[in-house]
Each structure stands twice: as C-alpha cells, then as structure tokens.
GUVORO-684415 format. One record per atom (N, C-alpha, C): x, y, z; residue in three letters; atom name. Coordinates in nm, 2 decimals. Example, Ala and Ser with C-alpha at 12.3 -4.5 7.8 and 13.67 -1.06 7.14 Angstrom:
R   east  north     up code site
R   1.32  -0.57   0.78  ALA    N
R   1.23  -0.45   0.78  ALA   CA
R   1.32  -0.33   0.78  ALA    C
R   1.28  -0.22   0.71  SER    N
R   1.37  -0.11   0.71  SER   CA
R   1.29   0.00   0.79  SER    C
***
This chain:
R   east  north     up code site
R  -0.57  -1.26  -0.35  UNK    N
R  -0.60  -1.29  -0.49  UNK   CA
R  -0.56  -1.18  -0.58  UNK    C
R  -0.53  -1.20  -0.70  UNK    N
R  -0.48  -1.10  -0.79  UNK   CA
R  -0.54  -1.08  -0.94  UNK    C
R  -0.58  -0.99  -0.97  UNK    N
R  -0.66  -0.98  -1.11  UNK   CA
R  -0.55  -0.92  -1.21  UNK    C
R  -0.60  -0.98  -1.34  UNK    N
R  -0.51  -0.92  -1.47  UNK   CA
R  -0.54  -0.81  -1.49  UNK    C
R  -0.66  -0.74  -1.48  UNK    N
R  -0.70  -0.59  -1.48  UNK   CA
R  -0.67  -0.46  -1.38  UNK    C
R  -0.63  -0.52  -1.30  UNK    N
R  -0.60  -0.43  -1.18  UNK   CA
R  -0.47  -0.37  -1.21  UNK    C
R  -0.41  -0.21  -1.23  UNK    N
R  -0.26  -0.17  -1.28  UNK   CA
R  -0.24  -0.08  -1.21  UNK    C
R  -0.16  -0.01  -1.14  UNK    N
R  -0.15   0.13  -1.09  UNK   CA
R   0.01   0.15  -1.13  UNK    C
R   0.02   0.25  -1.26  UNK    N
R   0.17   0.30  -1.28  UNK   CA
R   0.23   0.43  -1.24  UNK    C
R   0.33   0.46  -1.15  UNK    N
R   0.36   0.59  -1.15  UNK   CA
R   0.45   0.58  -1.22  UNK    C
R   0.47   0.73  -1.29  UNK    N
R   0.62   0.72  -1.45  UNK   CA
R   0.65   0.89  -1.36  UNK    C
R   0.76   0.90  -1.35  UNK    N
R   0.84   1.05  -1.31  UNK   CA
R   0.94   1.06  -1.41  UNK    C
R   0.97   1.20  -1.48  UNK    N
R   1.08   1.28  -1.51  UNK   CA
R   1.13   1.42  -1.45  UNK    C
R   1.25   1.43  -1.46  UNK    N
R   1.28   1.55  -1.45  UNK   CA
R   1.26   1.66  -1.55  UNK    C
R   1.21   1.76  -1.52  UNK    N
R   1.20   1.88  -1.59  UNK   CA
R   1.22   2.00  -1.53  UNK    C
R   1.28   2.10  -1.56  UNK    N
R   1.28   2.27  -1.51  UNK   CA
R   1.11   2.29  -1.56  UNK    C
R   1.04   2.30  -1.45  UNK    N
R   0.88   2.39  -1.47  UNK   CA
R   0.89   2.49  -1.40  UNK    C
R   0.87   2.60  -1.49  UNK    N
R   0.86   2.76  -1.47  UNK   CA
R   0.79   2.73  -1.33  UNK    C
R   0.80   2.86  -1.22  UNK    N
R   0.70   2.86  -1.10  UNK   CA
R   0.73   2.74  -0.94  UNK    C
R   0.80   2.64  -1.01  UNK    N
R   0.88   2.56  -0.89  UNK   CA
R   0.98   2.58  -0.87  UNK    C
R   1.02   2.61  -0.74  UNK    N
R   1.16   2.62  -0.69  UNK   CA
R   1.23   2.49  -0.70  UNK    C
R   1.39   2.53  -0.70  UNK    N
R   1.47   2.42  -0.68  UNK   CA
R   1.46   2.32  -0.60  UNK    C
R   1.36   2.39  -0.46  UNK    N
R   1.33   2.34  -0.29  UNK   CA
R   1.27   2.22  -0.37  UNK    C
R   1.17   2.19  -0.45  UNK    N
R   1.07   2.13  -0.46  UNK   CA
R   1.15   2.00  -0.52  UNK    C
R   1.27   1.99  -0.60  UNK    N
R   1.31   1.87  -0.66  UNK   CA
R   1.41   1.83  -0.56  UNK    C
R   1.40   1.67  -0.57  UNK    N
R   1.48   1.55  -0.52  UNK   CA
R   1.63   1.53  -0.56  UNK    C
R   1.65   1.60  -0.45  UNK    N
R   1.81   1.56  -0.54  UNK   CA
R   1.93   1.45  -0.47  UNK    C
R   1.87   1.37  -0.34  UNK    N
R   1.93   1.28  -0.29  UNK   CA
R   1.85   1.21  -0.21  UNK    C
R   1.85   1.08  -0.23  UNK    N
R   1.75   0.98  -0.18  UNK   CA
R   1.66   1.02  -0.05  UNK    C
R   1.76   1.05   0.04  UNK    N
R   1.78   1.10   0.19  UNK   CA
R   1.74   1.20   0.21  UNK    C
R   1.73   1.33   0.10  UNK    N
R   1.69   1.43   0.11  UNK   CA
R   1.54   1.47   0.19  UNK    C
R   1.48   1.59   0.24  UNK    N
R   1.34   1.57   0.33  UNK   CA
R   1.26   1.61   0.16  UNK    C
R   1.34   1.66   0.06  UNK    N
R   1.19   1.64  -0.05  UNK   CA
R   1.16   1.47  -0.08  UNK    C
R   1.28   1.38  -0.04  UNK    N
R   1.23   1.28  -0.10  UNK   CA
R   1.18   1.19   0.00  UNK    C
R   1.20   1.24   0.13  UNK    N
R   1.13   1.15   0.20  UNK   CA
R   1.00   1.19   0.21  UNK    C
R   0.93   1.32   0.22  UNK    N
R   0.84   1.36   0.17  UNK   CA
R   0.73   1.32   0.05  UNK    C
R   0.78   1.33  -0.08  UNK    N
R   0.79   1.22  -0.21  UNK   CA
R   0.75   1.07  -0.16  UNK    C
R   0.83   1.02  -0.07  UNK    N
R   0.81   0.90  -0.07  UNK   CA
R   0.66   0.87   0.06  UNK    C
R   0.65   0.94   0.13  UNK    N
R   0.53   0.95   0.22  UNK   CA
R   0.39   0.96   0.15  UNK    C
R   0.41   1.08   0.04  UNK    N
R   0.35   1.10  -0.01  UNK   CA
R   0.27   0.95  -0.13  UNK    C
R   0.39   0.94  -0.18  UNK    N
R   0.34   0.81  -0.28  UNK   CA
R   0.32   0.67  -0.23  UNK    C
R   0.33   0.65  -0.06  UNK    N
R   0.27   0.54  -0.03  UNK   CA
R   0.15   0.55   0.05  UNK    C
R   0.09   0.65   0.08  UNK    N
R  -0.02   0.69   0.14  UNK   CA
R  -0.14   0.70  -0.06  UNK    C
R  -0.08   0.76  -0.14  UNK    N
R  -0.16   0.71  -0.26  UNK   CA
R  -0.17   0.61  -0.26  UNK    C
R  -0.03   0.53  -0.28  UNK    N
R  -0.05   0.37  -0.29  UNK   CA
R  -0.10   0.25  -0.24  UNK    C
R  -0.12   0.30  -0.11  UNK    N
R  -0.21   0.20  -0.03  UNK   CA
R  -0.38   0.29  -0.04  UNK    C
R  -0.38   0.41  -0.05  UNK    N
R  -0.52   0.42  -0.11  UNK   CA
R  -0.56   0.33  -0.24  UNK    C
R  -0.53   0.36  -0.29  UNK    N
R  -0.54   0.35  -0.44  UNK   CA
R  -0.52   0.14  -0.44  UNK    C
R  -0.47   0.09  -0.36  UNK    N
R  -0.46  -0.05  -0.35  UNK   CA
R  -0.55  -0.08  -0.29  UNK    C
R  -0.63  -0.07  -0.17  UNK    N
R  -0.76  -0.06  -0.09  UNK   CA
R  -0.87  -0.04  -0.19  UNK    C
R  -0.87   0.09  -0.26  UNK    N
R  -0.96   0.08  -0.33  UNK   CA
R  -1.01  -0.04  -0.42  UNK    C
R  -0.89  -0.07  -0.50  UNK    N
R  -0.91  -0.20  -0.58  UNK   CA
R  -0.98  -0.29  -0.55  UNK    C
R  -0.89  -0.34  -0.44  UNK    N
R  -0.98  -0.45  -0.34  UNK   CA
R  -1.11  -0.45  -0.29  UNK    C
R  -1.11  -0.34  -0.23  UNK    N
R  -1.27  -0.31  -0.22  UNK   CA
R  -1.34  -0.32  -0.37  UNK    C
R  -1.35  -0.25  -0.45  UNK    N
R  -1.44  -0.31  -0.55  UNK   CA
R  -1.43  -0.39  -0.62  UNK    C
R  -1.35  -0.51  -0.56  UNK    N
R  -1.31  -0.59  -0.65  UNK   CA
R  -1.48  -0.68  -0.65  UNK    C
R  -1.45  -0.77  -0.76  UNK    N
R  -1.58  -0.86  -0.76  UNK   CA
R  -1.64  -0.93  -0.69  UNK    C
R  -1.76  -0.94  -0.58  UNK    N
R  -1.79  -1.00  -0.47  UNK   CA
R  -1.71  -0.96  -0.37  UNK    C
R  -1.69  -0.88  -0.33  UNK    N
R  -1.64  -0.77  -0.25  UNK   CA
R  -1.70  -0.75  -0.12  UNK    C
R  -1.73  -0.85  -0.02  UNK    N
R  -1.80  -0.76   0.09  UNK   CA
R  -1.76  -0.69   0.23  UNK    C
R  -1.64  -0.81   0.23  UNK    N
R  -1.52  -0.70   0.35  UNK   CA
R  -1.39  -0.64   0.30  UNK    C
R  -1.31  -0.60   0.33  UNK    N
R  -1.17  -0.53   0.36  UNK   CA
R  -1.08  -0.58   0.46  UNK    C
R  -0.98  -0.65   0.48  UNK    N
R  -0.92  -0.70   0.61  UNK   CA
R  -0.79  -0.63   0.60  UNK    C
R  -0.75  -0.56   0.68  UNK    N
R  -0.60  -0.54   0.69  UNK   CA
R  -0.54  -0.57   0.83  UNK    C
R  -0.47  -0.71   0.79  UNK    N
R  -0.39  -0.69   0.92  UNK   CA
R  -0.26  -0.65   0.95  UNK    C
R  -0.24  -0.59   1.08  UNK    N
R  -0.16  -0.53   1.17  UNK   CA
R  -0.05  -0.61   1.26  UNK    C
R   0.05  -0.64   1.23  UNK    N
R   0.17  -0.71   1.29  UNK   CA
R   0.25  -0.61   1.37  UNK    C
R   0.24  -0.64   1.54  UNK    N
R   0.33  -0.58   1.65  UNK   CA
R   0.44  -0.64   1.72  UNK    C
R   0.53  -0.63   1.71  UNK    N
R   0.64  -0.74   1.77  UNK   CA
R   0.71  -0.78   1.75  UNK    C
R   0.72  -0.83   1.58  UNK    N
R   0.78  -0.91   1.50  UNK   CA
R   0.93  -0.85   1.49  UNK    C
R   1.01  -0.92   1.48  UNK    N
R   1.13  -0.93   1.51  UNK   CA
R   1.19  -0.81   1.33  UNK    C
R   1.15  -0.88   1.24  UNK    N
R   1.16  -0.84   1.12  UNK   CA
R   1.02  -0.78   1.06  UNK    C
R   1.06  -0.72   0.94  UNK    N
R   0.97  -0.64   0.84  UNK   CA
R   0.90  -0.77   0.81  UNK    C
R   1.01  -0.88   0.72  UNK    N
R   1.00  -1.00   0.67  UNK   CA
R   0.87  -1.07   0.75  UNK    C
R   0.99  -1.11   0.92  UNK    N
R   0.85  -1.20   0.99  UNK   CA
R   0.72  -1.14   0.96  UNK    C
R   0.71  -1.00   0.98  UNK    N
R   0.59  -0.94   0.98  UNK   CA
R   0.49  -0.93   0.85  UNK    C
R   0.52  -0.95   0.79  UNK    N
R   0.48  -0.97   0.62  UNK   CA
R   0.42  -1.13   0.63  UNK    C
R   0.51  -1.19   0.67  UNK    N
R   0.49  -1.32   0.70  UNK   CA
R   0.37  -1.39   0.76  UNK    C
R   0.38  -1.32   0.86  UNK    N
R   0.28  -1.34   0.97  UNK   CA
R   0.13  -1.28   0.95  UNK    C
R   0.09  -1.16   0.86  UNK    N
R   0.03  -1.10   0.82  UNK   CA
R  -0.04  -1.16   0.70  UNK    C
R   0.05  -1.20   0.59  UNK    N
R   0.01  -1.31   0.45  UNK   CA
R  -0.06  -1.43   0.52  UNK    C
R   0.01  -1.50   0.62  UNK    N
R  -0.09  -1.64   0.67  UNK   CA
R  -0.15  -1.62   0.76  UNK    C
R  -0.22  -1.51   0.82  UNK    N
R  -0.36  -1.46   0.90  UNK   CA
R  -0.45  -1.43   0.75  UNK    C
R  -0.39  -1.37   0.68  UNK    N
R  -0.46  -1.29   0.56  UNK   CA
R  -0.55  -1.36   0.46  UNK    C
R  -0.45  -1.47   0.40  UNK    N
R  -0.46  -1.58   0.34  UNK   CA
R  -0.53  -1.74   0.44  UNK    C
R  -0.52  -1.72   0.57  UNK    N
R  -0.63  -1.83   0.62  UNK   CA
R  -0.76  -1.83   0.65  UNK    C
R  -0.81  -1.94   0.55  UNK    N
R  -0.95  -1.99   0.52  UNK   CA
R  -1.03  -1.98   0.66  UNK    C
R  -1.01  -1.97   0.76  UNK    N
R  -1.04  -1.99   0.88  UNK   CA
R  -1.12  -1.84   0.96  UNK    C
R  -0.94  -1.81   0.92  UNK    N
R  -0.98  -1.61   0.98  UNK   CA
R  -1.10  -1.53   0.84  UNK    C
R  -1.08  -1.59   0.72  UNK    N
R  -1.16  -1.53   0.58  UNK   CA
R  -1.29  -1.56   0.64  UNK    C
R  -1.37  -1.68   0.66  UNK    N
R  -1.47  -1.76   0.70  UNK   CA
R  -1.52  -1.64   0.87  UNK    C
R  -1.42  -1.65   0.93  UNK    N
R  -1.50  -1.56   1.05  UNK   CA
R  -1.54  -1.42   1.03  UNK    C
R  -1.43  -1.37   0.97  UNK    N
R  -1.45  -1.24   0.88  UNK   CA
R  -1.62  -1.21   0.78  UNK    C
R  -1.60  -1.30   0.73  UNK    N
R  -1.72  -1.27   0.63  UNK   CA
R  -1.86  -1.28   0.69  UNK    C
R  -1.86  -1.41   0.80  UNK    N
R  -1.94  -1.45   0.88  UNK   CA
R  -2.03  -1.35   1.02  UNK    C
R  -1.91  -1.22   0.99  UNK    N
R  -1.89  -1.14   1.12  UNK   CA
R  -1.84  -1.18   1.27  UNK    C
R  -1.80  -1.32   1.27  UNK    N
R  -1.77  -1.36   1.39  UNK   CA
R  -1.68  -1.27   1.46  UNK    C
R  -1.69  -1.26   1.61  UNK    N
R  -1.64  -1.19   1.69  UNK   CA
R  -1.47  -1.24   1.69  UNK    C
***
C-alpha cells in the first residue's frame, strides 16, 4: 500500500570541501568510492523504507520476503510482490499462524 505522505529525497552536488581528499569523491560509476556510496545509500534506504512501514497507520507486523532461486531479479520481485500482496499469506501473518 502507498501513502501520499510518505517521501524520502536524496539531492547530491559536487563541491571542493576543505578537509576531504580527492579519495573521497566519485569519479566513475565503477569506481570502489561509488560502489561504496552506493552500499551505503541502500542500506539507508531500506532503513529508512522499513521504518515508514512500520509506523505506518495500524501497523502491527513487518513482512519481508526473501526470494532464492529465481532465475531473474525480475522473477524474483515477482514472486516476492504476489507472496507480499496475498490476502492469504497477510491473514496468516497477522493471525500469527505458523
């Protein structure tokens, strides 16, 4: 489900800041600052997404599921959204069913 209140924006520029080395900026996608950068901002991002959810309104579980096997990213997203999204697996979830 998705609320109109819920926003998380990251905005970046470059700048020369006195005290950082050059080591510290991104200068090719590939580079290990940016894969670093990029570790970094999806470990926020899925924080910071969890959180929402959790206090969202009437809030009383968290479900994340985990897809092993899957041929693709795709299938696996796939397969994940209709576990996620079924009324079935929500209902045993909430219910605590084993």
């Amino acid at each position: 489900d998705t609320s109109t209140n819920d926003t998380v924006i990251a905005l970046c520029h470059s700048v020369n800041t006195p005290g950082i080395g050059a080591d510290a900026h991104v200068t090719t996608a590939n580079s290990e600052q940016a894969v670093r950068l990029q570790a970094a901002l999806t470990a926020l991002a899925q924080g910071l997404s969890k959180s929402i959810a959790w206090d969202g309104e009437g809030a009383t579980c968290l479900m994340q599921v985990n897809v092993s096997g899957a041929s693709t990213d795709s299938d696996a997203r796939t397969i994940a959204r209709s576990v996620a999204a079924s009324s079935l697996f929500k209902a045993a979830v909430f219910g605590r069913a084993p």
